[in-house]
N, C-alpha and C positions, 0 to 999 in steps of 0.2 A: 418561460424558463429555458434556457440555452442548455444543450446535453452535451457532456466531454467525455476522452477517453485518452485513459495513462497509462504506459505498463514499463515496467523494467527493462525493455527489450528494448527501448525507443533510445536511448543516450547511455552511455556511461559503458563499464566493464562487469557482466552478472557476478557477483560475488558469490561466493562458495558459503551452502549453511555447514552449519557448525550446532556444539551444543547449547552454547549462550544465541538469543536472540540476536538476528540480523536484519536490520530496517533491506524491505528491497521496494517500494512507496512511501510517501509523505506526501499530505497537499497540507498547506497552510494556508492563512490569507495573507494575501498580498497587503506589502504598509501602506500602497499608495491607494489600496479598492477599500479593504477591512469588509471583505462581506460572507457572509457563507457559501458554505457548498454541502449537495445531500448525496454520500455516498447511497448509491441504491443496487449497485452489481457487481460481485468482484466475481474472479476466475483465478484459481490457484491451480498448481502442479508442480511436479519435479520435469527438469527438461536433461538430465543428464545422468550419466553411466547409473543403474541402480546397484545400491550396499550388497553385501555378499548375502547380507543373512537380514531378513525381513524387518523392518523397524515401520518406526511411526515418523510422522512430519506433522509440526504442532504450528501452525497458524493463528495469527492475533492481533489483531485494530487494538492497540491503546493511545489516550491522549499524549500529547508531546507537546512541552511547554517550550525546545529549545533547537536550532536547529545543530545538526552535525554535521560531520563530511560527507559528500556526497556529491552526483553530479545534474545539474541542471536539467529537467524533463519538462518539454513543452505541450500541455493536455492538447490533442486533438479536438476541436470542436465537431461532433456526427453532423449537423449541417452545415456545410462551407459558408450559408450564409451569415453567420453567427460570429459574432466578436470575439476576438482572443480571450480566453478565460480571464480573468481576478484570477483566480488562486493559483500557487505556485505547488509546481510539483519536483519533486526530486527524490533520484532515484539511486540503485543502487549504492547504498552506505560504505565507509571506508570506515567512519567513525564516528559513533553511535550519538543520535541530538539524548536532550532529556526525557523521557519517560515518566509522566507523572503514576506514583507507589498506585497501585490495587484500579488503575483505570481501564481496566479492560472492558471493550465494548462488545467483542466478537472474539469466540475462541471455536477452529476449527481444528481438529485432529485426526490426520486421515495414514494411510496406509503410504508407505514411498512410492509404491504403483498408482495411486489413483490422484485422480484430478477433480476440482470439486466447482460449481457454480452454486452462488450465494445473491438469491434475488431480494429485497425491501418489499414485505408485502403491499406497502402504501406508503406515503411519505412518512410517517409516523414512528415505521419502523427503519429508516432509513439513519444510517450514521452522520451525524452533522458536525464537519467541518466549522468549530468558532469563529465569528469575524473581531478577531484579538490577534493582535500581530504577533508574528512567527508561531501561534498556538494553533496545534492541527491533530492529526491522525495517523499514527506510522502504520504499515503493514508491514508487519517482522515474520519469519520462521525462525526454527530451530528442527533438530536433530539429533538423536542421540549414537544414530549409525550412522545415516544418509550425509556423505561429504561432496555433495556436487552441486549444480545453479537448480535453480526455479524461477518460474515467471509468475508475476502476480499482474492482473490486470485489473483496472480500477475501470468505473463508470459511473459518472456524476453529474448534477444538476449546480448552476446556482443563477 
């Protein structure tokens, strides 16, 4: 199994969270591979100016049946000798794909100060990427104070 690595940093313009959900990852599979992928690592945090007055930052993997605006993100393969991923990633949203009602797979809520690493104890517990075209996993925040970027980094199997 080939290891990859994606993060919002890598393409695009970090969008600014807000109080509605903002995709800043997605990996789908690709139309021409259709195969999975096992998220098994993410790394969240805020990367800019902190809110006046202390809030929360609410984190969340839900399925996504549709793709949106966004800009093209090419996974990293961790061994150079390793074939270009299947799945496609893109990054930082402009305008939101679909979000399949009550799919949440992962909800993380942390402080605007803190930064959080979330490891798969064993494949089992690992998020899985469907091999169903354009059907994937977004990684969104939100805010109810905190108006600045965040980096979300992804690390995956397939």
């Amino acid at each position: 199994m080939a290891l990859y690595s994606i993060s919002n940093t890598m393409a695009g313009t970090q969008q600014t969270v807000a109080a509605a959900f903002k995709t800043l990852v997605s990996l789908t599979a690709a139309t021409a591979t259709l195969r999975r992928a096992w998220l098994y690592e993410l790394e969240v945090g805020t990367s800019g100016q902190p809110a006046a007055v202390d809030c929360e930052v609410v984190w969340q993997w839900s399925r996504q049946t549709a793709a949106g605006t966004s800009t093209a993100g090419i996974p990293v393969p961790l061994d150079s000798a390793d074939t270009a991923a299947g799945t496609v990633g893109s990054l930082n949203f402009t305008a939101e794909g679909t979000i399949t009602a009550a799919s949440e797979l992962l909800t993380l809520a942390l402080n605007q100060r803190n930064s959080q690493r979330w490891i798969a104890r064993d494949e089992k517990s690992a998020l899985i990427v469907p091999a169903t075209n354009l059907a994937g996993i977004a990684g969104r925040v939100k805010s109810s104070a905190y108006v600045s970027t965040a980096i979300l980094s992804e690390h995956f199997a397939e």
